[in-house]
N, C-alpha and C positions, 0 to 999 in steps of 0.2 A: 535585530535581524529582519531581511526585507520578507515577504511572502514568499519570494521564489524561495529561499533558503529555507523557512521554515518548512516549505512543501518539498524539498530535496530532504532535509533530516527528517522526514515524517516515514517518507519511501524509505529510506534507508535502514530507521527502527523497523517498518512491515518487512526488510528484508531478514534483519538480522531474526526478526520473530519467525518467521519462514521457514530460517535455516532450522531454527528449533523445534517445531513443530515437524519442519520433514524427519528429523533425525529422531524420532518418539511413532510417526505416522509415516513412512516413506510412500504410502499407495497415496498421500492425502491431493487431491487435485489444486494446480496452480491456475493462474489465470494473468490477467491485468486488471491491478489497481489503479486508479485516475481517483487522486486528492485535489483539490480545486479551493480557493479563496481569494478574494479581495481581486477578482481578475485576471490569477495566475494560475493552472494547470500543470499539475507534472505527472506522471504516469511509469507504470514499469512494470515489464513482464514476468512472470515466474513468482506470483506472490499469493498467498495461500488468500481465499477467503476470511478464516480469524483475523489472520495477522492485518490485513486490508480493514477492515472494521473495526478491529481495535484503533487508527488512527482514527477515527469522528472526536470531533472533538467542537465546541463553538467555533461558527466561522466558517468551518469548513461542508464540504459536499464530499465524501466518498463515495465511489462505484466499484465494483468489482465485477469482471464480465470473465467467462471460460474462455482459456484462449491466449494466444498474445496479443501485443496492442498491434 
């Protein structure tokens, strides 16, 4: 799998974490996640801080900023 795909399925697990954490937390504050590696960048709005930090993984660069991208 290239980088970009793995940084598309990475957002994708912080989404579905997201959803989970909203539905337990509904006040919990969303933001934009931006996963980054090996030169590739993907990002997406509406994703909780946890769920954003749980992707760090070797390789990568997570940020999480309040806010959309």
């Amino acid at each position: 799998m290239s980088n970009s795909n793995q940084l598309k399925e990475a957002l994708f697990q912080a989404e579905r974490d997201t959803q989970k954490e909203i539905e337990n937390t509904p006040n919990e504050a969303t933001g934009c996640c931006t996963i980054s590696s090996g030169g590739y960048s993907e990002q997406k709005s509406g994703i909780t801080k946890a769920s954003c930090d749980k992707q760090k993984a070797p390789g990568y660069t997570v940020t999480w900023k309040k806010g959309s991208c």
